[in-house]
PyMOL Python script that loads the backbone (N, CA, C, O; Angstrom):
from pymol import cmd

cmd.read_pdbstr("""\
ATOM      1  N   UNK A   1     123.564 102.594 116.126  1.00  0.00           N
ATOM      2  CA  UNK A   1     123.984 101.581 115.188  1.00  0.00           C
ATOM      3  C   UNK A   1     122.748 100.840 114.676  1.00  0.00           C
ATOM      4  O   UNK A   1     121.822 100.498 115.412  1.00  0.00           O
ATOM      5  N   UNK A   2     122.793 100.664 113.627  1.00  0.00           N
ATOM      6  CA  UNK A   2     121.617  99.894 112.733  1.00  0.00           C
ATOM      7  C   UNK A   2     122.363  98.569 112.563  1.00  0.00           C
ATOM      8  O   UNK A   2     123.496  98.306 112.159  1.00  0.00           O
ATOM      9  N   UNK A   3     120.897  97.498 113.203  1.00  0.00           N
ATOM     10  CA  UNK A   3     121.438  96.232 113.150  1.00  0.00           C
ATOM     11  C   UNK A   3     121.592  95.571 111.852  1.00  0.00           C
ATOM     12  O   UNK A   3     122.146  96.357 111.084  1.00  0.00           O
ATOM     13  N   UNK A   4     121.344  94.508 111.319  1.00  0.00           N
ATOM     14  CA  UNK A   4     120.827  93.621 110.268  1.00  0.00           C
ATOM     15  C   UNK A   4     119.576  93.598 109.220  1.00  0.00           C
ATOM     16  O   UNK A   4     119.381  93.530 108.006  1.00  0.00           O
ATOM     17  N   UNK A   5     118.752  93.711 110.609  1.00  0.00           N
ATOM     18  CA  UNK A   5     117.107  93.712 110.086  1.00  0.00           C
ATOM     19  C   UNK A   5     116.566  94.499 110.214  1.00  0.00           C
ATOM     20  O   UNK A   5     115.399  94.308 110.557  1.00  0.00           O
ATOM     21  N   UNK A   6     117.208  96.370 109.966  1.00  0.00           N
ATOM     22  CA  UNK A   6     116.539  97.356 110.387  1.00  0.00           C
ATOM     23  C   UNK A   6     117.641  98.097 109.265  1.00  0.00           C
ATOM     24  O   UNK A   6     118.822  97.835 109.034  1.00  0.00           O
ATOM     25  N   UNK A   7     116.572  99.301 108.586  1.00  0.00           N
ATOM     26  CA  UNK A   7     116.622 100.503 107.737  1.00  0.00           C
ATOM     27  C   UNK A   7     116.470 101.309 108.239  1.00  0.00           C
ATOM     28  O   UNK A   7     115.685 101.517 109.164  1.00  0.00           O
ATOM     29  N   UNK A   8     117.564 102.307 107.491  1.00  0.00           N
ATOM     30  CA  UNK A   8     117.373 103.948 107.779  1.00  0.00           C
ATOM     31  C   UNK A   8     116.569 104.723 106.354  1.00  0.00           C
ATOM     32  O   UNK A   8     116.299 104.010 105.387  1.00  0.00           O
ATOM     33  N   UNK A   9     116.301 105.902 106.341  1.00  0.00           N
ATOM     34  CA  UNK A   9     115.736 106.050 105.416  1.00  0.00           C
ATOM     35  C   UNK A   9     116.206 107.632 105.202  1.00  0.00           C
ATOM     36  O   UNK A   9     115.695 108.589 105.784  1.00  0.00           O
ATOM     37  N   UNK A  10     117.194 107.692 104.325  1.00  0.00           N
ATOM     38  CA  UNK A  10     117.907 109.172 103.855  1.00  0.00           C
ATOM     39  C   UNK A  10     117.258 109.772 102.717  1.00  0.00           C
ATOM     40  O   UNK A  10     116.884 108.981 101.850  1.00  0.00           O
ATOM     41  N   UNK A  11     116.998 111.257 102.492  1.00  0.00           N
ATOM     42  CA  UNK A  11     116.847 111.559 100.951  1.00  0.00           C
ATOM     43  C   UNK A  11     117.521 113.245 101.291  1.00  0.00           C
ATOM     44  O   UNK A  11     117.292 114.208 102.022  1.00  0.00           O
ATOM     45  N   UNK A  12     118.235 112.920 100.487  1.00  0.00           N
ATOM     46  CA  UNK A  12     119.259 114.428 100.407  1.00  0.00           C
ATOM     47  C   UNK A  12     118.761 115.286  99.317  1.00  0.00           C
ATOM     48  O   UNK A  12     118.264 114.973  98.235  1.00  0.00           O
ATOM     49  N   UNK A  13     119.054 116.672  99.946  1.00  0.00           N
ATOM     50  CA  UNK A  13     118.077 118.118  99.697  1.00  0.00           C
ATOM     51  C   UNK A  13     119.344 119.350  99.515  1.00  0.00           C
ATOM     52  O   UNK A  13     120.004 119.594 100.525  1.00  0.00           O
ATOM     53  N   UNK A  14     119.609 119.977  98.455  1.00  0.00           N
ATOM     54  CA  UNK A  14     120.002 121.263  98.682  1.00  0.00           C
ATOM     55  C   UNK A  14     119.822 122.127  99.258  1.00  0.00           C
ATOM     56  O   UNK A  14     120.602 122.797  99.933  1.00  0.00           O
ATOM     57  N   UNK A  15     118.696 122.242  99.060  1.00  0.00           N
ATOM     58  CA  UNK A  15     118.297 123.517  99.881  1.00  0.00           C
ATOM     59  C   UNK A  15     117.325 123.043 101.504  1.00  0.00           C
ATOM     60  O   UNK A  15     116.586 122.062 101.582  1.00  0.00           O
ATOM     61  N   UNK A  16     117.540 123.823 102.398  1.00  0.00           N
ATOM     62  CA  UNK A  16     117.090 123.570 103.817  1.00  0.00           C
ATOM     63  C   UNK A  16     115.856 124.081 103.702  1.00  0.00           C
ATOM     64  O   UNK A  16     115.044 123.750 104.566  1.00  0.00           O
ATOM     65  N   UNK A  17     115.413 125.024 102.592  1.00  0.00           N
ATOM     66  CA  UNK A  17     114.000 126.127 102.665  1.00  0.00           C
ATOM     67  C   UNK A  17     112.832 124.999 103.425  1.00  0.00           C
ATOM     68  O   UNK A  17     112.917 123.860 102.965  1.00  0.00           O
ATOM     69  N   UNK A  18     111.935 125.163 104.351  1.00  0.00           N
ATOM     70  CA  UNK A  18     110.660 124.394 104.801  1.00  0.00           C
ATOM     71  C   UNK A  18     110.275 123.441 104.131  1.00  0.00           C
ATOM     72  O   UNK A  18     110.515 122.234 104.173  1.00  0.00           O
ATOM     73  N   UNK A  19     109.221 124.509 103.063  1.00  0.00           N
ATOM     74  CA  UNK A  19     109.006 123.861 101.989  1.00  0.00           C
ATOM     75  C   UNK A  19     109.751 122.469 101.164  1.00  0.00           C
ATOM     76  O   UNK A  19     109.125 121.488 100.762  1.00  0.00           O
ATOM     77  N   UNK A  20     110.910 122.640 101.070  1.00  0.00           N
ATOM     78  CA  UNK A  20     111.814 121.565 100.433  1.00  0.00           C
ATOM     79  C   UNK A  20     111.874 120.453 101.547  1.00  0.00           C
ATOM     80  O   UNK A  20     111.385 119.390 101.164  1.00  0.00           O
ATOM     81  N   UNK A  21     112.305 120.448 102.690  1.00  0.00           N
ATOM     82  CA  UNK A  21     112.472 119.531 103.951  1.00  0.00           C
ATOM     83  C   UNK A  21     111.389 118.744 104.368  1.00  0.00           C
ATOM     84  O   UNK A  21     111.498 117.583 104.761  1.00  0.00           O
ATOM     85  N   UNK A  22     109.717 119.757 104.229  1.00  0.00           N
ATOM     86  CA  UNK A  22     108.774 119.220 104.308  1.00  0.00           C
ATOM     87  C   UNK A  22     107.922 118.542 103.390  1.00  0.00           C
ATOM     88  O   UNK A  22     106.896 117.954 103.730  1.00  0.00           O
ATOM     89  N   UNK A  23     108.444 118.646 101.974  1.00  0.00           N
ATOM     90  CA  UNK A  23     108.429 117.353 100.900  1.00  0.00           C
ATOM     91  C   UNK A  23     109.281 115.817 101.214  1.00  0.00           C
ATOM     92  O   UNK A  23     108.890 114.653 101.305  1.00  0.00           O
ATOM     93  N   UNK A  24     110.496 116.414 101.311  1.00  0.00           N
ATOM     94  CA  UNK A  24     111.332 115.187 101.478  1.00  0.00           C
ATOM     95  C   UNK A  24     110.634 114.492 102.629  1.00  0.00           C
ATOM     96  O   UNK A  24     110.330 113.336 102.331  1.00  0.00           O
ATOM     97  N   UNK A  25     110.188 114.961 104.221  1.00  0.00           N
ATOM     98  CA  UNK A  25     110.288 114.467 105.004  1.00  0.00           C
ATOM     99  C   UNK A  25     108.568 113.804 104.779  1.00  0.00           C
ATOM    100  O   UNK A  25     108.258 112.757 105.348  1.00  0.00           O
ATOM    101  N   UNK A  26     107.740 114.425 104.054  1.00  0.00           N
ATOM    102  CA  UNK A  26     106.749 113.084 103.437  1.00  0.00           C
ATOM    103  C   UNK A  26     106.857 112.314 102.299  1.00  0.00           C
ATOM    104  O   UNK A  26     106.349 111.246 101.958  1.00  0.00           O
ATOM    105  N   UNK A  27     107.610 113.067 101.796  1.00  0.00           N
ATOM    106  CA  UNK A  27     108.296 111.559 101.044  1.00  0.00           C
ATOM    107  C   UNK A  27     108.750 110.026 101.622  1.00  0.00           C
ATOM    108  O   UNK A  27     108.512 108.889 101.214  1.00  0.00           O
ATOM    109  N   UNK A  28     109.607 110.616 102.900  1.00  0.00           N
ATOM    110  CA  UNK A  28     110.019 109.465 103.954  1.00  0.00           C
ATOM    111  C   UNK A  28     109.183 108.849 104.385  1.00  0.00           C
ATOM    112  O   UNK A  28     109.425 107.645 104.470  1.00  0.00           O
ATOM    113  N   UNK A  29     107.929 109.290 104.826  1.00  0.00           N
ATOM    114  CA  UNK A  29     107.177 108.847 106.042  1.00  0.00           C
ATOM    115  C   UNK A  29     106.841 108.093 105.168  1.00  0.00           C
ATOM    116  O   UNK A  29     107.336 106.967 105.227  1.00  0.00           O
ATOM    117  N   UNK A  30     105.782 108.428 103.904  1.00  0.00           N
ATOM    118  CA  UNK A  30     104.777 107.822 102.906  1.00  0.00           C
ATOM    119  C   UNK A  30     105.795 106.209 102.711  1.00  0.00           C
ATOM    120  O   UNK A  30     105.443 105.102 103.119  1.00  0.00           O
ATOM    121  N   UNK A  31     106.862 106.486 102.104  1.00  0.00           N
ATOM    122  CA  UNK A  31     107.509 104.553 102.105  1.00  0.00           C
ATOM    123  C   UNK A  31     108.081 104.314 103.268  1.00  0.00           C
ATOM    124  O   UNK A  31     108.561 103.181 103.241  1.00  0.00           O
ATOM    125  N   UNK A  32     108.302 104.973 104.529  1.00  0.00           N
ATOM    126  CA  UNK A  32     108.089 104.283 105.638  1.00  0.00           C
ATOM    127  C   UNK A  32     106.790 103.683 106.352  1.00  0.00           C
ATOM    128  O   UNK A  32     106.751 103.029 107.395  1.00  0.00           O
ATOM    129  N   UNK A  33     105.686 104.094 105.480  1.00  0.00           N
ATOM    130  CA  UNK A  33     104.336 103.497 105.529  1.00  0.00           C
ATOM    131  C   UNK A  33     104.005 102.609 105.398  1.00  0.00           C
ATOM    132  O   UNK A  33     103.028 102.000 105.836  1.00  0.00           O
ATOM    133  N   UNK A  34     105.007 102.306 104.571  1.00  0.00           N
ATOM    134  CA  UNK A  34     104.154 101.069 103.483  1.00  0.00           C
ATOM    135  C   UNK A  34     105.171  99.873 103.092  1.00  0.00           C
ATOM    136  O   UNK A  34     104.928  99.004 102.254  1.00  0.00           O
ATOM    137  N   UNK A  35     106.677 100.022 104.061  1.00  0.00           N
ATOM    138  CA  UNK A  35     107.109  98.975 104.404  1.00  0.00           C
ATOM    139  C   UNK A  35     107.066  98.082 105.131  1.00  0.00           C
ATOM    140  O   UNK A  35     106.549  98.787 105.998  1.00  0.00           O
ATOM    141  N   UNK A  36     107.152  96.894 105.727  1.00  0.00           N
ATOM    142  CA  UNK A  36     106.804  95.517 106.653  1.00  0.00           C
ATOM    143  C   UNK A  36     107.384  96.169 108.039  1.00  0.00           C
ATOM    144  O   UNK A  36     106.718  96.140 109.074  1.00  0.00           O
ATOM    145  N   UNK A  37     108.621  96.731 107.969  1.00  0.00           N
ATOM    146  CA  UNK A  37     109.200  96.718 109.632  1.00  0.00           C
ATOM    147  C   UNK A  37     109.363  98.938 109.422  1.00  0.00           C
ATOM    148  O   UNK A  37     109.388  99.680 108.440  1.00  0.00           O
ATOM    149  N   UNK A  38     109.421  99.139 110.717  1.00  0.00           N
ATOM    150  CA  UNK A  38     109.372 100.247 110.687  1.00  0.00           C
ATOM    151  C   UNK A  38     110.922 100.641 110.909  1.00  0.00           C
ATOM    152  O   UNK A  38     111.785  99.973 111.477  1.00  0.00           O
ATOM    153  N   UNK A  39     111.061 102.182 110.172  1.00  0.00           N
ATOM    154  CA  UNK A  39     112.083 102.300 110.121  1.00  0.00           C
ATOM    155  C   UNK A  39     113.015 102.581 111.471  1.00  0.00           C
ATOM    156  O   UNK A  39     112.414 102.878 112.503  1.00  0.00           O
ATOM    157  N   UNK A  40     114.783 102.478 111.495  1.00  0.00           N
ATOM    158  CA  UNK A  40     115.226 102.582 113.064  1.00  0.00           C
ATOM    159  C   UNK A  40     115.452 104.301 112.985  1.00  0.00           C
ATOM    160  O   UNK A  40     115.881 104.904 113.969  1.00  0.00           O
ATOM    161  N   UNK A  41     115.154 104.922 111.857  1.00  0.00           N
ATOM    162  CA  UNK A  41     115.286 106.552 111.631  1.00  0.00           C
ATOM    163  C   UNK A  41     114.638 106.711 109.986  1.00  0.00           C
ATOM    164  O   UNK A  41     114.599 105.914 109.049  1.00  0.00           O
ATOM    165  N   UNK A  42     114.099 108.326 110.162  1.00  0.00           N
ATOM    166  CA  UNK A  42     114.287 109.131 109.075  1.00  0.00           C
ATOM    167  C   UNK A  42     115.083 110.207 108.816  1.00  0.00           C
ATOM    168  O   UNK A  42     115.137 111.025 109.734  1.00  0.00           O
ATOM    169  N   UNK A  43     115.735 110.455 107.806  1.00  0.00           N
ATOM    170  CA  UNK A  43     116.743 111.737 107.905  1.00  0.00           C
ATOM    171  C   UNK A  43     116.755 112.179 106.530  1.00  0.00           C
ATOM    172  O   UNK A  43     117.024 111.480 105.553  1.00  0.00           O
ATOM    173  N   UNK A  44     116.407 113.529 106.539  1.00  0.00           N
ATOM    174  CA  UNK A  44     116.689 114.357 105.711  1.00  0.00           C
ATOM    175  C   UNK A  44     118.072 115.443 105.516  1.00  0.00           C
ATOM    176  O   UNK A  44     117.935 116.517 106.100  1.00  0.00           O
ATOM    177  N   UNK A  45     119.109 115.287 104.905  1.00  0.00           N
ATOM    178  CA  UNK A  45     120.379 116.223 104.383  1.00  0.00           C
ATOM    179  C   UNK A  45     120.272 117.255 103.775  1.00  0.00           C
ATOM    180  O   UNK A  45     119.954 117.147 102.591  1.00  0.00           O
ATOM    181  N   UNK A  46     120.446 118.341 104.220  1.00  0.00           N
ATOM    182  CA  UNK A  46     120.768 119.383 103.823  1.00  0.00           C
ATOM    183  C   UNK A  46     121.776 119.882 103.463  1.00  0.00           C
ATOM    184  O   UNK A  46     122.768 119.466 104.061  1.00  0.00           O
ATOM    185  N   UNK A  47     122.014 120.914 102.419  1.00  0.00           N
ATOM    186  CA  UNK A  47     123.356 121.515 102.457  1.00  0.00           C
ATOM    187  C   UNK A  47     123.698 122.776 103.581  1.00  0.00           C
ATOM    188  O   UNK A  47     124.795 123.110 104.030  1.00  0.00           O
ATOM    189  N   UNK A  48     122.439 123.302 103.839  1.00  0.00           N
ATOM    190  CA  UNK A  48     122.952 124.118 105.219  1.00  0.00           C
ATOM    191  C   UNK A  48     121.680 124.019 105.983  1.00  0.00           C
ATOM    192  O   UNK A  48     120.864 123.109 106.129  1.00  0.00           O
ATOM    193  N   UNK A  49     121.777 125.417 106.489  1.00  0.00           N
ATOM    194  CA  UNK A  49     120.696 125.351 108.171  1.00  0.00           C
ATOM    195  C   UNK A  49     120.923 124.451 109.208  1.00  0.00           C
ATOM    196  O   UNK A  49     122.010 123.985 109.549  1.00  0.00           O
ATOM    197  N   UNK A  50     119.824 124.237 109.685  1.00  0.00           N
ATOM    198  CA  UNK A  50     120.149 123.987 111.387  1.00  0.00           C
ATOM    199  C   UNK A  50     120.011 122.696 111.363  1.00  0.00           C
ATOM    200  O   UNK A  50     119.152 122.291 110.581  1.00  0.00           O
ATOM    201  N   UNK A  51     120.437 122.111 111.816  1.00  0.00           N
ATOM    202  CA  UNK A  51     119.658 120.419 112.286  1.00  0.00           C
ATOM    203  C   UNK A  51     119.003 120.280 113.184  1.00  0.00           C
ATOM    204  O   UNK A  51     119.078 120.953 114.213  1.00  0.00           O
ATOM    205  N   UNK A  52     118.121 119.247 112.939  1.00  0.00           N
ATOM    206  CA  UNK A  52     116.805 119.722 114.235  1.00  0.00           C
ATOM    207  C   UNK A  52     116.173 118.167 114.168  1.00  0.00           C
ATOM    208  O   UNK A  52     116.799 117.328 113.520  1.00  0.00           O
ATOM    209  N   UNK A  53     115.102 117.845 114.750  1.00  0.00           N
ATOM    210  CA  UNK A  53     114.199 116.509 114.859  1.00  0.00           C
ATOM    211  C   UNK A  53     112.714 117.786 114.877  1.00  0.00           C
ATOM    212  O   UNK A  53     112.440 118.877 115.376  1.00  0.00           O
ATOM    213  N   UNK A  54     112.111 116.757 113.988  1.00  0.00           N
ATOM    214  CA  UNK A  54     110.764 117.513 113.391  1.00  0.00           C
ATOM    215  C   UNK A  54     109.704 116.559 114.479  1.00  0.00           C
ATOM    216  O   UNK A  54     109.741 115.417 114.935  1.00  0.00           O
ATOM    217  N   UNK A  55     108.788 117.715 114.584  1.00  0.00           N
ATOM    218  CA  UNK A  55     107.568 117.264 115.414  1.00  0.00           C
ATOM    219  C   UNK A  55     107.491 115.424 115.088  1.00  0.00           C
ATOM    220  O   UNK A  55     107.857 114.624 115.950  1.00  0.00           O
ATOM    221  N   UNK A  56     106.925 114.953 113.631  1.00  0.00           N
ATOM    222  CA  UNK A  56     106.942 114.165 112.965  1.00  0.00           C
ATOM    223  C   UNK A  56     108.116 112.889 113.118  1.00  0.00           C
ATOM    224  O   UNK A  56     108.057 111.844 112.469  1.00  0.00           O
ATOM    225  N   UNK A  57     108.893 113.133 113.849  1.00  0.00           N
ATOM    226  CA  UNK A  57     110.003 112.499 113.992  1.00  0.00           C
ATOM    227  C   UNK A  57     111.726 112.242 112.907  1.00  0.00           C
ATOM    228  O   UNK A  57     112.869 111.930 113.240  1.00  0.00           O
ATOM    229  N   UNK A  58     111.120 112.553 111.660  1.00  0.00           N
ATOM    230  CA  UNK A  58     112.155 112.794 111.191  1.00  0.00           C
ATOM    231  C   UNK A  58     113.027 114.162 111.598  1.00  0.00           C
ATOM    232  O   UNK A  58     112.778 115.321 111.929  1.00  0.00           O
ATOM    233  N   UNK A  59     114.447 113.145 111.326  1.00  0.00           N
ATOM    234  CA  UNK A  59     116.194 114.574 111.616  1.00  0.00           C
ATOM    235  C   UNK A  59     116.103 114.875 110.665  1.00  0.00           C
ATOM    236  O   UNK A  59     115.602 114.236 109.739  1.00  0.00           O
ATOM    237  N   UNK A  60     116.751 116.361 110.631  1.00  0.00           N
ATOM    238  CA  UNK A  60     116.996 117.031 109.330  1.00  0.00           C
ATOM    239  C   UNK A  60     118.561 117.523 109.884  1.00  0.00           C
ATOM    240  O   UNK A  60     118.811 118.194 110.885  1.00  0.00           O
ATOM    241  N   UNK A  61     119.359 117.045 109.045  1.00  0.00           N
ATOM    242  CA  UNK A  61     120.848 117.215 109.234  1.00  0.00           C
ATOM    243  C   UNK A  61     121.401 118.217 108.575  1.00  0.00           C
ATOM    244  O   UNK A  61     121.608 117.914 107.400  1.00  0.00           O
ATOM    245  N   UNK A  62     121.688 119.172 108.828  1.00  0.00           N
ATOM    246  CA  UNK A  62     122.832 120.142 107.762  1.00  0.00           C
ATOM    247  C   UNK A  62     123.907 119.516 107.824  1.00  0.00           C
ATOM    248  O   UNK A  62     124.359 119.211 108.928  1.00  0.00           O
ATOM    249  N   UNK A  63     124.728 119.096 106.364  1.00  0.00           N
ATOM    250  CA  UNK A  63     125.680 118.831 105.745  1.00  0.00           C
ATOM    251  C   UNK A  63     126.897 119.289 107.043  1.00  0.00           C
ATOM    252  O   UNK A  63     127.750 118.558 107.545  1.00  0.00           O
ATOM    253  N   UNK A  64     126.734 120.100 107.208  1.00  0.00           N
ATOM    254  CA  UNK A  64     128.106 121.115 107.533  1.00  0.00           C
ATOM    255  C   UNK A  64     127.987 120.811 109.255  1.00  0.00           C
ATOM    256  O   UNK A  64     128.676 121.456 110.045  1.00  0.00           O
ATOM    257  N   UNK A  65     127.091 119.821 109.674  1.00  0.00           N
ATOM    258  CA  UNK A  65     127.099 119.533 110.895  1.00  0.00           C
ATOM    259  C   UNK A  65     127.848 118.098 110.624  1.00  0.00           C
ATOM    260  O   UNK A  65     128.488 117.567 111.532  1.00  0.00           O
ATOM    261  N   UNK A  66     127.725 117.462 109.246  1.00  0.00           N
ATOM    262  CA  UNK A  66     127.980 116.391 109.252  1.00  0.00           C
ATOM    263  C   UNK A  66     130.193 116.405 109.074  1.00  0.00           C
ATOM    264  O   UNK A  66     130.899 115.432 109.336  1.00  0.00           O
ATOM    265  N   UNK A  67     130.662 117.670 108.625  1.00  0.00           N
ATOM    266  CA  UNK A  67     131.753 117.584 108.291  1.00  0.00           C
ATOM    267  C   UNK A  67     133.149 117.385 109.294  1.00  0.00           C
ATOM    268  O   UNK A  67     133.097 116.781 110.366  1.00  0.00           O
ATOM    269  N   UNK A  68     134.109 117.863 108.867  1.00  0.00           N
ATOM    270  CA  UNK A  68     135.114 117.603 110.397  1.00  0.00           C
ATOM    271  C   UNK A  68     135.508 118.873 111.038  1.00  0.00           C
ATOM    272  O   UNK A  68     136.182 118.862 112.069  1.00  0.00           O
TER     273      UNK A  68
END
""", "prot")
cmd.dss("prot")
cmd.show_as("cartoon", "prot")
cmd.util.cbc("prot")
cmd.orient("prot")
């Protein structure tokens, strides 16, 4: 649970390919850089593949992990 005074930081991706995940997921870091409080997560969405936690610390979620 994310309190009050704490951000998550999402950017959703079609495609799971490396390449694509490993843009988004410096995309994240770079304005998790350069905000005042650090973030309580990074997460990247996918529409498929695996979900995993990257060396780097950002999740990478497939969609289809997220469904019912």
């Amino acid at each position: 649970m994310v309190r009050d005074d704490e951000w998550i930081g999402i950017e959703v991706r079609l495609s799971a390919r490396p390449e694509v995940v490993d843009a988004a997921a410096g995309g994240l870091l770079a304005i998790a850089r350069r905000m005042r409080r650090p973030p309580a997560a990074l997460a990247v969405v996918t529409a498929t593949g695996a979900s995993y936690r990257r060396p780097d610390g950002v999740v990478v979620v497939s969609l289809l992990d997220l469904g019912p």
